[in-house]
N, CA, C and O atoms as a Tinker XYZ file with bonds, in Angstrom:
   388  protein
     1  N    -69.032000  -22.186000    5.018000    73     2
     2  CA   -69.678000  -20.960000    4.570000    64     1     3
     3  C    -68.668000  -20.025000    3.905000    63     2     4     5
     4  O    -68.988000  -19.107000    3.149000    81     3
     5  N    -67.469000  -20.332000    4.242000    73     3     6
     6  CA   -66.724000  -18.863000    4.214000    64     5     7
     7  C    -66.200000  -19.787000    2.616000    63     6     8     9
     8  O    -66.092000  -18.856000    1.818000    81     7
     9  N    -65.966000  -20.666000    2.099000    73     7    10
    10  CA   -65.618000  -21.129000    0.955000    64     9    11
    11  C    -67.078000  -21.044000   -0.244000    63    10    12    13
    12  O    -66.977000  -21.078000   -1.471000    81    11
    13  N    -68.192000  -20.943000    0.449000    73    11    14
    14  CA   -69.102000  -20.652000   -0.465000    64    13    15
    15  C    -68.945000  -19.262000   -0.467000    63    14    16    17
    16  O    -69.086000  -18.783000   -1.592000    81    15
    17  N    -68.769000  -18.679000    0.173000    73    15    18
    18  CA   -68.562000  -17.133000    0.065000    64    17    19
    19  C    -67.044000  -16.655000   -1.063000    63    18    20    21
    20  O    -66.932000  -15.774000   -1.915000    81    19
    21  N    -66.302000  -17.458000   -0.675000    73    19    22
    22  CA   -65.359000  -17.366000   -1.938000    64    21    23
    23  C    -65.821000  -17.643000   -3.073000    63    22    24    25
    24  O    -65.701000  -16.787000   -3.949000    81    23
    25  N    -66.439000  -18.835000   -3.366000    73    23    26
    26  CA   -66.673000  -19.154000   -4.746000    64    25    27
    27  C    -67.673000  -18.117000   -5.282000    63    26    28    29
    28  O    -67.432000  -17.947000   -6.477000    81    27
    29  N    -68.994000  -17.141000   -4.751000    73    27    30
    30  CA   -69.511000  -16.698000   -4.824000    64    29    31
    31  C    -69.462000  -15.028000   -5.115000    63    30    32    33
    32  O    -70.417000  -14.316000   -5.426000    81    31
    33  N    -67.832000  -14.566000   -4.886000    73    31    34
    34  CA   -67.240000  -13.508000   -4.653000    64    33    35
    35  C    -66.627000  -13.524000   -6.329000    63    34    36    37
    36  O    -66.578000  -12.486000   -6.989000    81    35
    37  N    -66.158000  -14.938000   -6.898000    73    35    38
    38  CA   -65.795000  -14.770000   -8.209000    64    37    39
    39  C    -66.354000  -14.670000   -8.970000    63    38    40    41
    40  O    -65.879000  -14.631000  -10.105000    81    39
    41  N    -68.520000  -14.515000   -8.550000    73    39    42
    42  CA   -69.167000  -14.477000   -9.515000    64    41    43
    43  C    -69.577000  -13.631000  -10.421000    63    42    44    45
    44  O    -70.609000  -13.109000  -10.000000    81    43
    45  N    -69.313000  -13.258000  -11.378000    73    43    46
    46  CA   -70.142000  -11.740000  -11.710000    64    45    47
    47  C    -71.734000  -11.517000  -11.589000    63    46    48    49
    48  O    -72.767000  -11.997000  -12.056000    81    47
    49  N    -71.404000  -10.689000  -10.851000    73    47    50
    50  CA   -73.102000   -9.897000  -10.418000    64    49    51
    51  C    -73.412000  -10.826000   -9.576000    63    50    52    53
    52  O    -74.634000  -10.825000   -9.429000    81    51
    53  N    -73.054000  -11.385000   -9.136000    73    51    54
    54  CA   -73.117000  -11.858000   -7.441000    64    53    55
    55  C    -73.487000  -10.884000   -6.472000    63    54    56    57
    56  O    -72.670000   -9.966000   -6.537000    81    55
    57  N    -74.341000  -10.672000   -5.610000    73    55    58
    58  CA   -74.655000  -10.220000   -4.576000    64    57    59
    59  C    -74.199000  -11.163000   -2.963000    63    58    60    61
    60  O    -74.390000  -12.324000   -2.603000    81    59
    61  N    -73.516000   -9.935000   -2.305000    73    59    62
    62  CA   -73.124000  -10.501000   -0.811000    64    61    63
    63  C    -74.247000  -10.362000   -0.077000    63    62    64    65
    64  O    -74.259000   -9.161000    0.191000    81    63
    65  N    -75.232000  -10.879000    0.430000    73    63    66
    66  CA   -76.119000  -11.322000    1.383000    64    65    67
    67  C    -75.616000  -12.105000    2.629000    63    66    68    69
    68  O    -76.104000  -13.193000    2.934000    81    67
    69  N    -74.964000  -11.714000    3.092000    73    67    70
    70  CA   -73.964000  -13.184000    3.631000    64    69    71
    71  C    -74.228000  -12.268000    5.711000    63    70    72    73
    72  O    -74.747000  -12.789000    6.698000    81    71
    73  N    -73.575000  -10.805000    5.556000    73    71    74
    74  CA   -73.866000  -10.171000    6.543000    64    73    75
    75  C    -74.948000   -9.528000    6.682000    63    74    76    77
    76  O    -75.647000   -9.705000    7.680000    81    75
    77  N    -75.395000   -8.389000    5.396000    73    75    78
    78  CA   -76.186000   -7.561000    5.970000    64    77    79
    79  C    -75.450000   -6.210000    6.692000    63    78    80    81
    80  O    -75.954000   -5.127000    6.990000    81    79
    81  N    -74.662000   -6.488000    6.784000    73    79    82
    82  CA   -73.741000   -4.942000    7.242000    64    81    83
    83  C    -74.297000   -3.639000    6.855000    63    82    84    85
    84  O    -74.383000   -3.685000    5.628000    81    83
    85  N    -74.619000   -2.769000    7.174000    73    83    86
    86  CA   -75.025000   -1.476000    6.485000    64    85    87
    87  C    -73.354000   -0.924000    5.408000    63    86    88    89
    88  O    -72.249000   -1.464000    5.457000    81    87
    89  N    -73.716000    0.089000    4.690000    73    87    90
    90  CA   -72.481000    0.572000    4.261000    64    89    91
    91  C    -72.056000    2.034000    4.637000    63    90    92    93
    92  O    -70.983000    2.555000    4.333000    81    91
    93  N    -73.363000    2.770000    5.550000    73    91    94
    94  CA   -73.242000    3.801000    6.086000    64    93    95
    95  C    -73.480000    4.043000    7.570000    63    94    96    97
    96  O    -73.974000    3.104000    8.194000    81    95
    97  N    -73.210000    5.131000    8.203000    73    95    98
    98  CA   -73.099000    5.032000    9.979000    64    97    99
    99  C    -74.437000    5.531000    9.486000    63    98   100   101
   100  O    -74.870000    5.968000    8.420000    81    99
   101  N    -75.004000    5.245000   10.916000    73    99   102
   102  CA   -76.539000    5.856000   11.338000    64   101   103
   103  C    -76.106000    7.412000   11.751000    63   102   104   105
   104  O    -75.103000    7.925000   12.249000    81   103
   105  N    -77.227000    7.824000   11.341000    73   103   106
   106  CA   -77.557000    9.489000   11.352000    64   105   107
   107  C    -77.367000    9.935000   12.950000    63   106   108   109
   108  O    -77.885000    9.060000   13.643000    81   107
   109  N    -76.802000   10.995000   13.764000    73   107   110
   110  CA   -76.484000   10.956000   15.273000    64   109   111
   111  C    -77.776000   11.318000   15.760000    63   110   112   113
   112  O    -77.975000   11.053000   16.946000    81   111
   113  N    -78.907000   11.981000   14.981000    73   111   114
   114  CA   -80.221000   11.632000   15.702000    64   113   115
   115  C    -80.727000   10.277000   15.989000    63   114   116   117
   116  O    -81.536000   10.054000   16.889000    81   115
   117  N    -80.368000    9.614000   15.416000    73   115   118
   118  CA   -80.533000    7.629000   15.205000    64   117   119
   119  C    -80.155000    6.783000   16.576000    63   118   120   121
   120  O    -80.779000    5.958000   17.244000    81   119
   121  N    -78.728000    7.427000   16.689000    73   119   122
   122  CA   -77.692000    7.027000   17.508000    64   121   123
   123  C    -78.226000    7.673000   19.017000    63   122   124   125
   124  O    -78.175000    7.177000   20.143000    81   123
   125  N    -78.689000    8.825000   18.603000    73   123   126
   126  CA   -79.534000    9.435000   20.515000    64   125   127
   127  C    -80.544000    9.021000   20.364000    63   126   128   129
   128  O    -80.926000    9.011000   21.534000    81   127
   129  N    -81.352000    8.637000   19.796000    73   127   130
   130  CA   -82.956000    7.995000   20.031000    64   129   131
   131  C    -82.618000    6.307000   20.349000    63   130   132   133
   132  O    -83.215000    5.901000   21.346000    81   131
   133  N    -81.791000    5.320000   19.682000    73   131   134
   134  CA   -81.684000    4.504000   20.199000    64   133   135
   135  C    -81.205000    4.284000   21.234000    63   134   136   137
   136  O    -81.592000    3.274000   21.822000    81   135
   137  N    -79.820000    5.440000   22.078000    73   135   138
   138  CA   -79.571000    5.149000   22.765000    64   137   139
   139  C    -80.853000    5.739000   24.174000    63   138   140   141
   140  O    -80.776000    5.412000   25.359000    81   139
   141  N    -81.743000    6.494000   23.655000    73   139   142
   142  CA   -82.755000    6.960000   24.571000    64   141   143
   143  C    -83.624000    5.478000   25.143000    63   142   144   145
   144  O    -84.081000    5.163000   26.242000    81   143
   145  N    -83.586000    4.871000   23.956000    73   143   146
   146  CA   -85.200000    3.768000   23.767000    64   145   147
   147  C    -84.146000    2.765000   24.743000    63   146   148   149
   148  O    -84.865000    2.362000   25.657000    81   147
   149  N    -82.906000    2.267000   24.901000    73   147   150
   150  CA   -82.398000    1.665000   25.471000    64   149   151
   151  C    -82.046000    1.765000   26.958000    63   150   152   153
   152  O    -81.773000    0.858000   27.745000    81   151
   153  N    -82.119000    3.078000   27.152000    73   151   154
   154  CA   -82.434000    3.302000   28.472000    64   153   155
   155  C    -83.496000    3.466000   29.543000    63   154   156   157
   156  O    -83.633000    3.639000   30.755000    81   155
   157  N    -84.369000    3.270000   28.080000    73   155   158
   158  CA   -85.854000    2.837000   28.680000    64   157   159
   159  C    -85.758000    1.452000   29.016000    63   158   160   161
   160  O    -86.346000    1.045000   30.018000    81   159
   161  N    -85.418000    1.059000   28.653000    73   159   162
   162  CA   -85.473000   -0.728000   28.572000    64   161   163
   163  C    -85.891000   -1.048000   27.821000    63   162   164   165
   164  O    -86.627000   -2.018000   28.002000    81   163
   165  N    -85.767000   -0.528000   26.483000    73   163   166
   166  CA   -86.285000   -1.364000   24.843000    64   165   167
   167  C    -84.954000   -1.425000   24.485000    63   166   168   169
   168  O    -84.305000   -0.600000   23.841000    81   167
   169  N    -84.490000   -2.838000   25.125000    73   167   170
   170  CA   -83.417000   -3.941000   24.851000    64   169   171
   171  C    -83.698000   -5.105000   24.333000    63   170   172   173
   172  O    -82.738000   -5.875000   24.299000    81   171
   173  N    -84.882000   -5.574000   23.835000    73   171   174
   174  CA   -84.790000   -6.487000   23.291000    64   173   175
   175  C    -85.707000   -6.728000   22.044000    63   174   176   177
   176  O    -86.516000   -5.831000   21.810000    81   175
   177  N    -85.693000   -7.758000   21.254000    73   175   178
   178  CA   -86.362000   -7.894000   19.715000    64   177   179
   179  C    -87.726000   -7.959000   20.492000    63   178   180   181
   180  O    -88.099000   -8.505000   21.531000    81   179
   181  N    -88.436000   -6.988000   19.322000    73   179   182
   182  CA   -89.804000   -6.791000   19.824000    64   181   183
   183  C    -90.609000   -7.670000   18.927000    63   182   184   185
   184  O    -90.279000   -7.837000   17.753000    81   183
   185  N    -91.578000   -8.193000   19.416000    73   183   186
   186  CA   -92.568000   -9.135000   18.786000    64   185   187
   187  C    -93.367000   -8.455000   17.124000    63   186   188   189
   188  O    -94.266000   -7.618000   17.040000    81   187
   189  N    -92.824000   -8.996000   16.273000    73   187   190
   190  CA   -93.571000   -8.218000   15.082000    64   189   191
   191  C    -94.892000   -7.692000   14.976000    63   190   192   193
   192  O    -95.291000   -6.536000   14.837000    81   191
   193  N    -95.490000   -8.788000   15.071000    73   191   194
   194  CA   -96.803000   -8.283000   15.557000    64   193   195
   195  C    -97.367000   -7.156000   16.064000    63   194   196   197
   196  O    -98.185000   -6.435000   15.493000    81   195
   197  N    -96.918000   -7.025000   17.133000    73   195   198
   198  CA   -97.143000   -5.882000   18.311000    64   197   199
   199  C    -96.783000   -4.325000   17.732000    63   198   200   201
   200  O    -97.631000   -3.451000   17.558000    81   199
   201  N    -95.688000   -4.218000   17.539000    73   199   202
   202  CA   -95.372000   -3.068000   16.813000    64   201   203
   203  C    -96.532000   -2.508000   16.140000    63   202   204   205
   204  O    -96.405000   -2.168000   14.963000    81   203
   205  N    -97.395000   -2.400000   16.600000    73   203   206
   206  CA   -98.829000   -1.286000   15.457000    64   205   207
   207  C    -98.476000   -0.025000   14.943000    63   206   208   209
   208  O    -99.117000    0.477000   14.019000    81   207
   209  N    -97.401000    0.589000   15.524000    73   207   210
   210  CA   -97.027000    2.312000   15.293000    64   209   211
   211  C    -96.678000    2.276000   14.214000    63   210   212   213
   212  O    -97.141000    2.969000   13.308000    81   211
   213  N    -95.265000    0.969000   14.056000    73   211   214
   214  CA   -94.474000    0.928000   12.865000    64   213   215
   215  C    -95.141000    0.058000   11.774000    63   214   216   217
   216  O    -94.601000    0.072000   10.668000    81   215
   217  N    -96.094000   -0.590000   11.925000    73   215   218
   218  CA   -97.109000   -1.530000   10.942000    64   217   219
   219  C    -97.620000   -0.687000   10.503000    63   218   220   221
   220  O    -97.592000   -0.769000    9.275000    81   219
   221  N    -98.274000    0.424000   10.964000    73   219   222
   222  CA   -98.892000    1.687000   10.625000    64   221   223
   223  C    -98.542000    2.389000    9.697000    63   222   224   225
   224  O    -99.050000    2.445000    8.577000    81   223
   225  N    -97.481000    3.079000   10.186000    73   223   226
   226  CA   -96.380000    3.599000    9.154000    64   225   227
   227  C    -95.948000    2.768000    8.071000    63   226   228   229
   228  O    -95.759000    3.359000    7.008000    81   227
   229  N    -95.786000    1.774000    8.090000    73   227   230
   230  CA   -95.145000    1.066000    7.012000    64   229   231
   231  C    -96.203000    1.265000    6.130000    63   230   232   233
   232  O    -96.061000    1.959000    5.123000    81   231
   233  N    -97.328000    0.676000    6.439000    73   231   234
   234  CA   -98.915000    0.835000    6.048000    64   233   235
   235  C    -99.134000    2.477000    5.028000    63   234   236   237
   236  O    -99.206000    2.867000    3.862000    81   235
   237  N    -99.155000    2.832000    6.017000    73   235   238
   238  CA   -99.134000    4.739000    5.353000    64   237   239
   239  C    -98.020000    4.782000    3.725000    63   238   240   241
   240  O    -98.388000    5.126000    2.602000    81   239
   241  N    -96.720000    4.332000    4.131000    73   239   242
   242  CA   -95.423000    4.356000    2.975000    64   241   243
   243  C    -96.115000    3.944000    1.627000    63   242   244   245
   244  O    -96.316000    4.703000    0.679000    81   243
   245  N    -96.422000    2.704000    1.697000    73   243   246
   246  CA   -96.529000    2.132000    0.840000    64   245   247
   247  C    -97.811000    2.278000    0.004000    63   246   248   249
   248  O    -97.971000    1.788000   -1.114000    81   247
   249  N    -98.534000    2.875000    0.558000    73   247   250
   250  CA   -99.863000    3.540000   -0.198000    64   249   251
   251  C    -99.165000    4.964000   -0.612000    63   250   252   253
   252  O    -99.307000    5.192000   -1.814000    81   251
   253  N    -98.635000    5.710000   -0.087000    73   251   254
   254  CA   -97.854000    6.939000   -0.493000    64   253   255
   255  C    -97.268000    6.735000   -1.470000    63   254   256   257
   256  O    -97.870000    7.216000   -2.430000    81   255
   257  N    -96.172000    6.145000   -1.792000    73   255   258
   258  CA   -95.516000    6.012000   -2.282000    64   257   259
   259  C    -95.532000    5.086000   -3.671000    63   258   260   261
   260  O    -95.150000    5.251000   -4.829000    81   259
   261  N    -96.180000    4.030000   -2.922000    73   259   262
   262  CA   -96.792000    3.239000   -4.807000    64   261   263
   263  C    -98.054000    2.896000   -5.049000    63   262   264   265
   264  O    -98.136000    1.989000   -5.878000    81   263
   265  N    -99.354000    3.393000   -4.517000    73   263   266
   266  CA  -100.177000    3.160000   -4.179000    64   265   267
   267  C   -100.930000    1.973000   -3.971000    63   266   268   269
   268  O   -101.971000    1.643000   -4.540000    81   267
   269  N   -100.197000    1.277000   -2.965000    73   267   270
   270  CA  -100.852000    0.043000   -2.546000    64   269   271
   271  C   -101.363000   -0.535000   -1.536000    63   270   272   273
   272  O   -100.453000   -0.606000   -0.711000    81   271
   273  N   -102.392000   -1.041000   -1.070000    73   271   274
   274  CA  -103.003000   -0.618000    0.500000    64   273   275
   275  C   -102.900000   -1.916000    0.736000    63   274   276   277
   276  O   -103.358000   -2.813000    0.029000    81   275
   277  N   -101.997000   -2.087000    2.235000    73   275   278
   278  CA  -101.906000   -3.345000    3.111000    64   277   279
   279  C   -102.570000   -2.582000    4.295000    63   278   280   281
   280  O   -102.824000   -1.390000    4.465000    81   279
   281  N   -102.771000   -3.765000    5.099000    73   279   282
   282  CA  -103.774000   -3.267000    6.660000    64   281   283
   283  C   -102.430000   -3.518000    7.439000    63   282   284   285
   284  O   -101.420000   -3.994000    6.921000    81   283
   285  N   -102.560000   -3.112000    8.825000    73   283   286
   286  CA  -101.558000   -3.263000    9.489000    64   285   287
   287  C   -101.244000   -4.897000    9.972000    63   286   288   289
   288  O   -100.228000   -5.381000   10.472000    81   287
   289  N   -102.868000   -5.673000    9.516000    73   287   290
   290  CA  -102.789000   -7.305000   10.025000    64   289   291
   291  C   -102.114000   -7.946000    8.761000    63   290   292   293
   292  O   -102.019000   -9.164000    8.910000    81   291
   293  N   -101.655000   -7.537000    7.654000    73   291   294
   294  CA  -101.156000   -7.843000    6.652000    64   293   295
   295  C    -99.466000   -7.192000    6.479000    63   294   296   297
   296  O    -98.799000   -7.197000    5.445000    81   295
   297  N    -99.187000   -6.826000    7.409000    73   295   298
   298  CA   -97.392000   -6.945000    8.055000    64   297   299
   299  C    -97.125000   -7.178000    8.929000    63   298   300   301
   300  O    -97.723000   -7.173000   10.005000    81   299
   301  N    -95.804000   -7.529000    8.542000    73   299   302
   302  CA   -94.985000   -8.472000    9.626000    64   301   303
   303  C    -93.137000   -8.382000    9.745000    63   302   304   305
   304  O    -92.197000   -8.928000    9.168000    81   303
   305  N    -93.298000   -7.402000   10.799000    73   303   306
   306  CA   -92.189000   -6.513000   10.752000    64   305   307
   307  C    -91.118000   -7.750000   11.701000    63   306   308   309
   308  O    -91.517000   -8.186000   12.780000    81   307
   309  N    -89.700000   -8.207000   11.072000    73   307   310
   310  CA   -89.189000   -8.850000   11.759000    64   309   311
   311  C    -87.531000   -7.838000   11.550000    63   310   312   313
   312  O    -87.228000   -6.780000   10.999000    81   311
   313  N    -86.724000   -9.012000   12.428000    73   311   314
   314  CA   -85.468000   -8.683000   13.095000    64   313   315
   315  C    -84.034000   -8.560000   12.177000    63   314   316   317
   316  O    -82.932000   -8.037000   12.350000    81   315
   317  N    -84.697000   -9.350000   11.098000    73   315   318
   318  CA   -83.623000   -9.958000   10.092000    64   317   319
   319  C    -84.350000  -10.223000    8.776000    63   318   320   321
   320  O    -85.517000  -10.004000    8.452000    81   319
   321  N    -83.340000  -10.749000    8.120000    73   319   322
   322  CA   -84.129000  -11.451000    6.736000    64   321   323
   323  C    -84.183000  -12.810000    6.661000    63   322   324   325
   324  O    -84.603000  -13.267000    5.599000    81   323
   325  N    -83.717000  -13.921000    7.912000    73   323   326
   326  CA   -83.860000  -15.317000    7.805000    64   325   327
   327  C    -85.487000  -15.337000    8.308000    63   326   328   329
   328  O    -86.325000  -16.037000    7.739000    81   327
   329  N    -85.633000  -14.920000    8.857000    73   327   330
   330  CA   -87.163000  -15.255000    9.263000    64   329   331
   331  C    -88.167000  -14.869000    7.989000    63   330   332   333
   332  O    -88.908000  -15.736000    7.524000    81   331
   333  N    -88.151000  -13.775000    7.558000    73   331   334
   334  CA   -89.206000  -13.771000    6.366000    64   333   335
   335  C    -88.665000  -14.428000    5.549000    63   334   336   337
   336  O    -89.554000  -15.189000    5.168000    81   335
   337  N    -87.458000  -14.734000    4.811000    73   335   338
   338  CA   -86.833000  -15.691000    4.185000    64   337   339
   339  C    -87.922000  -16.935000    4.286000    63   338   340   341
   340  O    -88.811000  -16.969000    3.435000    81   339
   341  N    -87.874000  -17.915000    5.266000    73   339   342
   342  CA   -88.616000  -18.966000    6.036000    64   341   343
   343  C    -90.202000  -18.971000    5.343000    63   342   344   345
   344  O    -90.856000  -19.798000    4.706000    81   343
   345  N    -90.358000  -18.039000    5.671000    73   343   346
   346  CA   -92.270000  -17.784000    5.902000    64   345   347
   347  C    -92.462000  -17.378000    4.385000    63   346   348   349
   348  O    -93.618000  -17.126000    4.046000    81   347
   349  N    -91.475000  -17.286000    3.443000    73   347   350
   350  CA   -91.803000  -16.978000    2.151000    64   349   351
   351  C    -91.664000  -18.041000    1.383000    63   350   352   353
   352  O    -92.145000  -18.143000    0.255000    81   351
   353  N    -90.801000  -19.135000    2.131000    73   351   354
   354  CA   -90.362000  -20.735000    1.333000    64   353   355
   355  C    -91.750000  -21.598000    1.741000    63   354   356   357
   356  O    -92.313000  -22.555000    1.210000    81   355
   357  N    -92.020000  -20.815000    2.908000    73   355   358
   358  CA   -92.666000  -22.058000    3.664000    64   357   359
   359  C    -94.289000  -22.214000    2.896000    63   358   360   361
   360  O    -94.790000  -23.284000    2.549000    81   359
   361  N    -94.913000  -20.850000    2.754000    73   359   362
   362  CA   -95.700000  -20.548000    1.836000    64   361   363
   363  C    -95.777000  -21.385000    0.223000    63   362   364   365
   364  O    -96.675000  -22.142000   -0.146000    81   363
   365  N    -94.709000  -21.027000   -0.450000    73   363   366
   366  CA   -94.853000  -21.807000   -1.871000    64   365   367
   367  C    -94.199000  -23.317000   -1.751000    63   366   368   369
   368  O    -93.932000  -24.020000   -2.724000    81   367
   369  N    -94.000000  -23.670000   -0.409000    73   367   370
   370  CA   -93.690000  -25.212000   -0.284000    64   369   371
   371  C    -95.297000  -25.569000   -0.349000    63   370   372   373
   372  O    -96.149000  -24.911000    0.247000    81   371
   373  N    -95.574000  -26.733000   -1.181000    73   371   374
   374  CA   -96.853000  -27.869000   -0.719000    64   373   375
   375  C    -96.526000  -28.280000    0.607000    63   374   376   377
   376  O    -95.441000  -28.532000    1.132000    81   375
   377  N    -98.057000  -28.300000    1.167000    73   375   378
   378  CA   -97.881000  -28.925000    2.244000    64   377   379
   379  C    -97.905000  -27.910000    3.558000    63   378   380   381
   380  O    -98.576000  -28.009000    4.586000    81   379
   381  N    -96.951000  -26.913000    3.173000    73   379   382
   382  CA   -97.402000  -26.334000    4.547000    64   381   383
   383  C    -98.102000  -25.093000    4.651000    63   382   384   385
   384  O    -98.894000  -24.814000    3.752000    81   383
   385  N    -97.878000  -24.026000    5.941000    73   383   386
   386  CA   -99.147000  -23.508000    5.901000    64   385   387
   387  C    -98.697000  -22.098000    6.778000    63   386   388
   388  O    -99.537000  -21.235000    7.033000    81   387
C-alpha cells in the first residue's frame, strides 16, 4: 500500500484518500458533546439505519440546500467511506443486488 501511495503522490492532481484524516481540530463544543455522549455509553458505531434524528437532518440539508427530497428510508448513514464505497460497486456490478 504504502508504495502505491508513493507512486500516487507523484501524480499530478492525485488525491490522498488513503487516511481520511481531517485537516482541522474539532470545534471544543464538538470535543464536550462527544466527550458527554461517551459517557453516556455511546461508545460504539451505531447502526445506520437506526439513527432517524441524523437521517432526518440529513433529509432536511439537502432539500435546503439544493432542493432535493430523500426520505429518511432512502439514507444510509455509515462509519467510513469503505462501506458505501462497497454498496455503490455492488449496485452497478451485474448480478448483484
Amino acid at each position: 500500500m504504502m508504495k502505491m501511495a508513493a507512486v500516487a503522490a507523484g501524480i499530478r492532481g492525485s488525491i490522498d484518500l488513503t487516511l481520511g484524516e481531517p485537516d482541522i481540530s474539532a470545534p471544543p463544543e464538538i470535543c464536550e458533546a462527544l466527550y458527554e455522549a461517551a459517557k453516556g455509553g455511546a461508545t460504539h458505531y451505531a447502526p445506520g439505519m437506526r439513527l432517524t434524528g441524523l437521517r432526518s437532518a440529513i433529509s432536511e440539508y439537502w432539500m435546503r440546500r439544493y432542493d432535493l427530497i430523500y426520505g429518511i428510508d432512502e439514507i444510509f448513514v455509515t462509519t467510513g467511506g469503505s462501506q458505501p464505497s462497497f454498496l455503490a460497486l455492488q449496485a452497478w456490478v451485474p448480478g448483484h443486488t
